[in-house]
TIMI-2910 file (N, C-alpha, C, CB; in pm, 1 decimal, decimal comma, always signed):
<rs>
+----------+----------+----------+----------+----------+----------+----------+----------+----------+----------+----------+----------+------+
!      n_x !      n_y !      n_z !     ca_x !     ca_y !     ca_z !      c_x !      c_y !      c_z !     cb_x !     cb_y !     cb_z ! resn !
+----------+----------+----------+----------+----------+----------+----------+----------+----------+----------+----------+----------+------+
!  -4576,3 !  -4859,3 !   +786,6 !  -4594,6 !  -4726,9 !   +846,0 !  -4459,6 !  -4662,0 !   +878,1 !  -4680,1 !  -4737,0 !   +973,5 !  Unk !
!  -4365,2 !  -4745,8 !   +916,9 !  -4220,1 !  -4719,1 !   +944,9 !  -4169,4 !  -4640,2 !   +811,8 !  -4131,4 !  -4867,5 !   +973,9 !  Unk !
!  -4170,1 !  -4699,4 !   +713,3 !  -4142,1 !  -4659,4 !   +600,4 !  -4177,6 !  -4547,9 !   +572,1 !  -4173,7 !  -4725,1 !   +525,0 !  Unk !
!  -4267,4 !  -4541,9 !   +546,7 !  -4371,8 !  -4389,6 !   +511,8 !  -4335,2 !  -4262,6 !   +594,1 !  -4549,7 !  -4414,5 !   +557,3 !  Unk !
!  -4253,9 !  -4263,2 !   +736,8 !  -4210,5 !  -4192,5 !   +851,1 !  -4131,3 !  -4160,3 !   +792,2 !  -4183,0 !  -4237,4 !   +972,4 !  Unk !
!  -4004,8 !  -4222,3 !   +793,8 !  -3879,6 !  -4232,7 !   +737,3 !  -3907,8 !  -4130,7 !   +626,4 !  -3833,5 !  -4383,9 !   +692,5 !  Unk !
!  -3936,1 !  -4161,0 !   +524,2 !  -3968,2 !  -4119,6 !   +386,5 !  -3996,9 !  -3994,3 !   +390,4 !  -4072,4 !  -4187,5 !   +322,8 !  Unk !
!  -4083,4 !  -3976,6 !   +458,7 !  -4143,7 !  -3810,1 !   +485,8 !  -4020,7 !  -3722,7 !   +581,7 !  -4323,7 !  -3815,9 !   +599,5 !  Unk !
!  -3935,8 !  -3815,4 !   +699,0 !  -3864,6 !  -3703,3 !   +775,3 !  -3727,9 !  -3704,9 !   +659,5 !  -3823,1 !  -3747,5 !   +971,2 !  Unk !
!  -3729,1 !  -3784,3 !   +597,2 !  -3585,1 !  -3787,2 !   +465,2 !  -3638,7 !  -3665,4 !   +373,0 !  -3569,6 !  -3973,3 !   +338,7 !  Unk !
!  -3744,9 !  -3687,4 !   +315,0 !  -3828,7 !  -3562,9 !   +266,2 !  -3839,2 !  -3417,2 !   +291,3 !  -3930,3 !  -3586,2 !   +288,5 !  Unk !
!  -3843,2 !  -3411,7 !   +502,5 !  -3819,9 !  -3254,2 !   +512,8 !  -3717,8 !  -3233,6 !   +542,7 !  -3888,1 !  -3177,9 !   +593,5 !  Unk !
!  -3592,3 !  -3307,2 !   +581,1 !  -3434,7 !  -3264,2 !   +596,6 !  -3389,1 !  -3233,7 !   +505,7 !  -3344,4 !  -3343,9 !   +637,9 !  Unk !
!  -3422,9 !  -3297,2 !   +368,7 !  -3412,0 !  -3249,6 !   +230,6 !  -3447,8 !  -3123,4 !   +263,2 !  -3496,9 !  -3317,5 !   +116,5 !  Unk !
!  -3553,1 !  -3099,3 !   +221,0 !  -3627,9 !  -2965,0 !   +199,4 !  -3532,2 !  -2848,4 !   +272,5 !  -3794,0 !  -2971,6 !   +273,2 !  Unk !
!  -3510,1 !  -2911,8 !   +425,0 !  -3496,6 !  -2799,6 !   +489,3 !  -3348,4 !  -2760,6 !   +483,5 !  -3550,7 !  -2812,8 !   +622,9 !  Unk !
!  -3258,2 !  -2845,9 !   +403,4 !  -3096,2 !  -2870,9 !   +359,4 !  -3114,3 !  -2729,4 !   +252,3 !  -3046,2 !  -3067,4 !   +261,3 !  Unk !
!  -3252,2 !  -2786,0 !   +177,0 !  -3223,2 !  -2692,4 !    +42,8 !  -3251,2 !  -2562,2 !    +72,1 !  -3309,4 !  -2726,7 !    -86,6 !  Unk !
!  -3358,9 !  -2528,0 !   +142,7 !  -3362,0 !  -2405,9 !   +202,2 !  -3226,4 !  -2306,4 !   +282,8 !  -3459,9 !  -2438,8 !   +290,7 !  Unk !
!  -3192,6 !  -2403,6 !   +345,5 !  -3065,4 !  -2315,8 !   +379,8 !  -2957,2 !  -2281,3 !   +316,9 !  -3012,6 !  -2352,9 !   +463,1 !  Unk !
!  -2942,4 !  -2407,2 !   +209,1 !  -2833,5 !  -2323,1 !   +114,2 !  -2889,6 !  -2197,2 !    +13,9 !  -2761,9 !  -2438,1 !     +7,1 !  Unk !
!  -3060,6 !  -2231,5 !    -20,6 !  -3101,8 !  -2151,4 !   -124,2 !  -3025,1 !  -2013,8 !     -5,5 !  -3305,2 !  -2162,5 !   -178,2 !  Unk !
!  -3068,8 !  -2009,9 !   +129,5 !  -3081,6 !  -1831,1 !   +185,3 !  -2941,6 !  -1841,5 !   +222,2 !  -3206,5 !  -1772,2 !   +342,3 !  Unk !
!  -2817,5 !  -1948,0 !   +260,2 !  -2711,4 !  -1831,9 !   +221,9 !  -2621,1 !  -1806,0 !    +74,2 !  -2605,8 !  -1851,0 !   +325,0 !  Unk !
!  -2712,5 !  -1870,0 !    +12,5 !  -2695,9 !  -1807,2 !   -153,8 !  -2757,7 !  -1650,8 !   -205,5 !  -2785,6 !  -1921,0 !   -258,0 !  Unk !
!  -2867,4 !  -1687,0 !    -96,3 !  -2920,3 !  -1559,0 !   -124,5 !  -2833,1 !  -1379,4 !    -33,3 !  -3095,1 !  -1597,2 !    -69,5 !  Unk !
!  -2843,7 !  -1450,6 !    +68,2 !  -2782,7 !  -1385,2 !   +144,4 !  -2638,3 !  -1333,2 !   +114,3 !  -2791,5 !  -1450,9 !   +240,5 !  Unk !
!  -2557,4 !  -1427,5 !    +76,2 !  -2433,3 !  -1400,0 !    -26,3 !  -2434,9 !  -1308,8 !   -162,5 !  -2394,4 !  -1533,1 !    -77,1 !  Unk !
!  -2545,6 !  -1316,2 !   -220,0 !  -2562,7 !  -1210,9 !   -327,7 !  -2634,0 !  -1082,4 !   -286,5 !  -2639,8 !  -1269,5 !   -441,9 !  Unk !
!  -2682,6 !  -1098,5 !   -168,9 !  -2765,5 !   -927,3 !   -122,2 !  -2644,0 !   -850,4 !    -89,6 !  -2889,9 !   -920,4 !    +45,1 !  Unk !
!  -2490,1 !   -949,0 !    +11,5 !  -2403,7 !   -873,2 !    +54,9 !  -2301,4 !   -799,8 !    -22,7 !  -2357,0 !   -934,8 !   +129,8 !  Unk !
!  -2275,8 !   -878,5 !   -170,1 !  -2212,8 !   -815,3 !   -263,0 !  -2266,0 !   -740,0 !   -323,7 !  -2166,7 !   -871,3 !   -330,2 !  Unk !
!  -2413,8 !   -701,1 !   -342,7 !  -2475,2 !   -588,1 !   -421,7 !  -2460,4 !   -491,8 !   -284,3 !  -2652,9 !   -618,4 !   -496,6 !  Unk !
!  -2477,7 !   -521,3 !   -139,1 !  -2457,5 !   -403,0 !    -63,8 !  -2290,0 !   -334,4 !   -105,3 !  -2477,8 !   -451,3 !   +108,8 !  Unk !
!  -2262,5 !   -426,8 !    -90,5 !  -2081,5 !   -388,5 !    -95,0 !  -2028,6 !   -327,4 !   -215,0 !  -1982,1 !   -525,0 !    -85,2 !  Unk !
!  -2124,8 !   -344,9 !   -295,9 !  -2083,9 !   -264,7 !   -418,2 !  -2158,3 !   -167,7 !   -460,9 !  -2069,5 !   -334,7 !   -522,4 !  Unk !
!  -2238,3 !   -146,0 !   -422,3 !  -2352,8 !     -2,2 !   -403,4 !  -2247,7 !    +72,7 !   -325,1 !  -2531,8 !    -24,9 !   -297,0 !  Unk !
!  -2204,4 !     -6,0 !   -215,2 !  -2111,4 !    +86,3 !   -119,9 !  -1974,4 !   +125,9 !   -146,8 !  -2096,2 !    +26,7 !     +1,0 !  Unk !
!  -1945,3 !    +89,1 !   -275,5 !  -1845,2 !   +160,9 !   -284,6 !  -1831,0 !   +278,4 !   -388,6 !  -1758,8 !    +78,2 !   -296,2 !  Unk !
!  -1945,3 !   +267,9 !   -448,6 !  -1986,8 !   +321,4 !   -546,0 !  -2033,8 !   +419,0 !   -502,6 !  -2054,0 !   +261,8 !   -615,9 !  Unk !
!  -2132,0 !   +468,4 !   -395,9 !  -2150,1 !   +591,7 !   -330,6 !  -2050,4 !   +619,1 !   -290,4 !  -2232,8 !   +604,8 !   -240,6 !  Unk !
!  -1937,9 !   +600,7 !   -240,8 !  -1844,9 !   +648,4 !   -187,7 !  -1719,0 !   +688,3 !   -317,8 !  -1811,8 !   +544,6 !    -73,9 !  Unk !
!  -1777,2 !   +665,0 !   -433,3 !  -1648,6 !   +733,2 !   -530,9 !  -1539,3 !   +609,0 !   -538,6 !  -1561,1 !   +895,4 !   -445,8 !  Unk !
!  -1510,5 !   +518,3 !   -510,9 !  -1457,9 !   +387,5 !   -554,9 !  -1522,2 !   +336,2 !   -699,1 !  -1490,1 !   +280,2 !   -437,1 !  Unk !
!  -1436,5 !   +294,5 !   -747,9 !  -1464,9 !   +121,3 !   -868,6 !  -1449,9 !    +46,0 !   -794,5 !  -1361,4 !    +61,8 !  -1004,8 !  Unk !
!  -1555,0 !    -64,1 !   -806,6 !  -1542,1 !   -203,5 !   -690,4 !  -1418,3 !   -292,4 !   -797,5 !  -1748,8 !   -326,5 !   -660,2 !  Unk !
!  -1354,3 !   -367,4 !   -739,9 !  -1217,9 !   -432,0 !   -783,2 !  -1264,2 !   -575,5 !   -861,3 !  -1108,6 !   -464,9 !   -634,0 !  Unk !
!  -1260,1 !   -582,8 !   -935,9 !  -1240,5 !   -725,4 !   -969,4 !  -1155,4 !   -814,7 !   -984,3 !  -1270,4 !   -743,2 !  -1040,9 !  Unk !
!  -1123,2 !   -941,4 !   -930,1 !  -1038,2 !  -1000,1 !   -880,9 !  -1108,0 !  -1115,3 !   -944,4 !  -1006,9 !   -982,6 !   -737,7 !  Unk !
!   -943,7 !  -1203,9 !  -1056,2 !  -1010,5 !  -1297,9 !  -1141,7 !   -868,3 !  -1349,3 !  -1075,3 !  -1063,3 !  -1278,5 !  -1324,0 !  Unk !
!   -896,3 !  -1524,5 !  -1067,5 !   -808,4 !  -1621,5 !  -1085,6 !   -803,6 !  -1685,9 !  -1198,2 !   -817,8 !  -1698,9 !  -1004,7 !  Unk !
!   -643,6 !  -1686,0 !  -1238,2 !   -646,3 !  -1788,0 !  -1325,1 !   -551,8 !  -1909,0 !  -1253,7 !   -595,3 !  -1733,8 !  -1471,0 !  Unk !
!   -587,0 !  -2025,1 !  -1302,5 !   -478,6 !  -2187,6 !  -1243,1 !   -407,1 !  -2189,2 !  -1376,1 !   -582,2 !  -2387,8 !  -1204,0 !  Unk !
!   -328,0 !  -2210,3 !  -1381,8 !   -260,9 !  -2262,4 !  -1512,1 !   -247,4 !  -2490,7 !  -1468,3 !    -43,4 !  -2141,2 !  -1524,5 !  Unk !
!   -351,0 !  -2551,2 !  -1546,2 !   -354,6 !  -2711,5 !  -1450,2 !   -233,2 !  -2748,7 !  -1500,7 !   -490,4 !  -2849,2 !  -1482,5 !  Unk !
!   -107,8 !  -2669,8 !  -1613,5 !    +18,0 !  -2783,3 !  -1634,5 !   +118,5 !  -2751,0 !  -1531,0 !    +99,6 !  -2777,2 !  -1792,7 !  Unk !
!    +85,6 !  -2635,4 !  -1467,1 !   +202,8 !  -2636,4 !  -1365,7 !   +159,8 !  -2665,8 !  -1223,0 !   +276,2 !  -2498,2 !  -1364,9 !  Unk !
!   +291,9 !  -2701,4 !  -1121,0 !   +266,0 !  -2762,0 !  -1006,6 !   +219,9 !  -2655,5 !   -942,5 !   +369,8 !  -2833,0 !   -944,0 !  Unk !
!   +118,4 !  -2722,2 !   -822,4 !    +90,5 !  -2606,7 !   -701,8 !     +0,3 !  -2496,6 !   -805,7 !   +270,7 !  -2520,3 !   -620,0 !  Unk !
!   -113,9 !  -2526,2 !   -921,0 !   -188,9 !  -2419,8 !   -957,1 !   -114,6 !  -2312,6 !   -944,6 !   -302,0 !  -2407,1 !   -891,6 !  Unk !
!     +6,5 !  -2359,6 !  -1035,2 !   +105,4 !  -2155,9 !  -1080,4 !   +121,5 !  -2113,1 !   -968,6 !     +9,0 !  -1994,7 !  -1172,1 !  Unk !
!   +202,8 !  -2174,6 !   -878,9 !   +218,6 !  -2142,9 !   -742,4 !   +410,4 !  -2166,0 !   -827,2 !   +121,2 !  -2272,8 !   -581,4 !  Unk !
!   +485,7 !  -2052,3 !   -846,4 !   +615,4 !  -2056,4 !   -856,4 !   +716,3 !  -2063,5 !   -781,7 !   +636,7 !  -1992,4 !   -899,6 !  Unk !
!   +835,8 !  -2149,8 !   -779,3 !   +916,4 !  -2232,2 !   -668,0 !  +1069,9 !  -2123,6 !   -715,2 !   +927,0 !  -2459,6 !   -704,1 !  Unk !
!  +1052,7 !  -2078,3 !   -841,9 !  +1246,0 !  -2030,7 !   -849,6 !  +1139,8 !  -1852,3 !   -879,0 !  +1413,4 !  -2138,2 !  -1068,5 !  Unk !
!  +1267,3 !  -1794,0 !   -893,8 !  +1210,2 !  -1647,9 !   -903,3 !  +1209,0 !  -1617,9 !  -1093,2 !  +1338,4 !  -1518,0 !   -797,0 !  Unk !
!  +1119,5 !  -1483,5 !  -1058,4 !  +1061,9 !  -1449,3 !  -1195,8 !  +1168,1 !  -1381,1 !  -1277,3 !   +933,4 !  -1354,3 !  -1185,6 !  Unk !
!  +1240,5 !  -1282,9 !  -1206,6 !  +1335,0 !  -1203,6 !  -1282,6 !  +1450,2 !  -1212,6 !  -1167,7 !  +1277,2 !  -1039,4 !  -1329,9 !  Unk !
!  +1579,2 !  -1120,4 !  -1252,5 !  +1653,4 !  -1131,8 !  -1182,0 !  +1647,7 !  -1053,9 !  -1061,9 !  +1738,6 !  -1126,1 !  -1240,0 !  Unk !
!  +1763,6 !  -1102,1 !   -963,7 !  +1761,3 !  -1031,3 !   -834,1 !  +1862,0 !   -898,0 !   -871,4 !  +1821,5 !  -1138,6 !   -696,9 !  Unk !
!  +1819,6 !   -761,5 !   -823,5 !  +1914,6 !   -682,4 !   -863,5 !  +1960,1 !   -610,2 !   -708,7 !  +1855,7 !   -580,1 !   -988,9 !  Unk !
!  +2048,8 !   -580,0 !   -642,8 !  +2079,3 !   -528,4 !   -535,9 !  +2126,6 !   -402,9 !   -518,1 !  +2143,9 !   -593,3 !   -492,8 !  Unk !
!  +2041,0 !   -305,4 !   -482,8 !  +2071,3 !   -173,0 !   -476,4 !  +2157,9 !    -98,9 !   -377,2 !  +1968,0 !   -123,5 !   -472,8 !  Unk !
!  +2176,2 !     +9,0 !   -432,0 !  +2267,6 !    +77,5 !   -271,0 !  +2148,4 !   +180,0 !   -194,5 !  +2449,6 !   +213,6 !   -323,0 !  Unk !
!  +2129,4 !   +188,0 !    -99,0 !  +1987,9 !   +272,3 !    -19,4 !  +2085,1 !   +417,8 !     +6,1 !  +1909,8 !   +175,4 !   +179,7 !  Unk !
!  +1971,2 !   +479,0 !    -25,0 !  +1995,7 !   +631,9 !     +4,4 !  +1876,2 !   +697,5 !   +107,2 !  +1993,8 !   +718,5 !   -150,2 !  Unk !
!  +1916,1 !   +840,8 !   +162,9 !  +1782,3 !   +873,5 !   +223,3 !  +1712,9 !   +960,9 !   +135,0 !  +1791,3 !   +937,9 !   +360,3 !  Unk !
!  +1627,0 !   +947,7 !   +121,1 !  +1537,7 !  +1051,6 !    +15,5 !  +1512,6 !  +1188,2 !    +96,2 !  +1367,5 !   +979,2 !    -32,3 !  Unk !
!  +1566,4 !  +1320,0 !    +22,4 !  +1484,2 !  +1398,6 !   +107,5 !  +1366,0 !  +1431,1 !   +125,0 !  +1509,5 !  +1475,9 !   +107,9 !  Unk !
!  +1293,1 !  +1516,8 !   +263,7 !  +1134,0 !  +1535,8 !   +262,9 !  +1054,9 !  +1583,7 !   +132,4 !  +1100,6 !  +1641,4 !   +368,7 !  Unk !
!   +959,3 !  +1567,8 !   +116,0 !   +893,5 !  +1631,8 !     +6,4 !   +848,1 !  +1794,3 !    +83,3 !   +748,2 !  +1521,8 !    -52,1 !  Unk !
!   +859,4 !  +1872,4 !    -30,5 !   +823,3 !  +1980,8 !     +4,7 !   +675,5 !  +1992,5 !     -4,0 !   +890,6 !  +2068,1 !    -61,5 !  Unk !
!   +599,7 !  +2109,3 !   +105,0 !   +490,2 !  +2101,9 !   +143,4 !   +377,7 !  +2139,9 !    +10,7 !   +491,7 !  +2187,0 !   +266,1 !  Unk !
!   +284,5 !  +2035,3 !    +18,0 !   +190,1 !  +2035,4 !    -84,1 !    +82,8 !  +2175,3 !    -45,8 !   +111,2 !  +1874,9 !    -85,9 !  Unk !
!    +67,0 !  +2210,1 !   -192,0 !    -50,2 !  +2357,9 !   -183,9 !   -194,9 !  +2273,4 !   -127,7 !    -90,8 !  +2456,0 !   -392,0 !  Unk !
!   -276,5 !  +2350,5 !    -14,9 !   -379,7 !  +2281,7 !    +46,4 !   -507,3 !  +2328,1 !    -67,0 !   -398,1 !  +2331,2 !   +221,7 !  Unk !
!   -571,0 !  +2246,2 !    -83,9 !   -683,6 !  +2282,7 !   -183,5 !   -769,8 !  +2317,4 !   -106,0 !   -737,5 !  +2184,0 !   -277,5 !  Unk !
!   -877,2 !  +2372,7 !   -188,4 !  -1012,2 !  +2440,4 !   -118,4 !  -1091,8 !  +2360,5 !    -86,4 !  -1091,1 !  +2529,4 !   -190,2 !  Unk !
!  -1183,9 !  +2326,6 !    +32,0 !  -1270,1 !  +2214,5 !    +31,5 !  -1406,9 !  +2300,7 !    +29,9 !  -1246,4 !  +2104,6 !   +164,6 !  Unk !
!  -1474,9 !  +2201,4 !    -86,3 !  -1613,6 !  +2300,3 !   -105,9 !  -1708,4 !  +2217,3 !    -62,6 !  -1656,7 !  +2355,5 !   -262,1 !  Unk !
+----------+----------+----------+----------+----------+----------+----------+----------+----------+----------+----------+----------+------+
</rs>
């Protein structure tokens, strides 16, 4: 009878493990279709953002010396921009 207990409460912790990942799987995909509906009414392209690893280099292409050379400028002050024509808001 011990057994059979066991078996059944191993049975609904399962169950109830899988349930919670199924809803924040689910929940995770309702928030990115909100978030991208929402940017989309608002006149945005939603961004896509891809990783790549490169696995032969150290630190997943995480670079230790620099890419190009260093070039060292002399700073100036820029003058103001002159005032932009105001458009019509319709």
């Amino acid at each position: 009878m011990q057994r059979i207990l066991s078996f059944l409460l191993r049975l609904v912790l399962l169950a109830m493990g899988l349930v919670f990942a199924a809803s924040l799987l689910v929940a995770g995909v309702v928030f990115s279709l909100v978030l991208v509906v929402w940017s989309l009414l608002r006149g945005k392209r939603p961004r896509v953002v891809r990783f790549r690893v490169d696995p032969r280099s150290p630190f997943g292409g995480m670079r230790t010396e620099p890419r190009g050379e260093v070039v060292d400028i002399e700073a100036r002050v820029v003058p103001e921009a002159p005032q932009q024509l105001k458009r019509d808001e319709r």
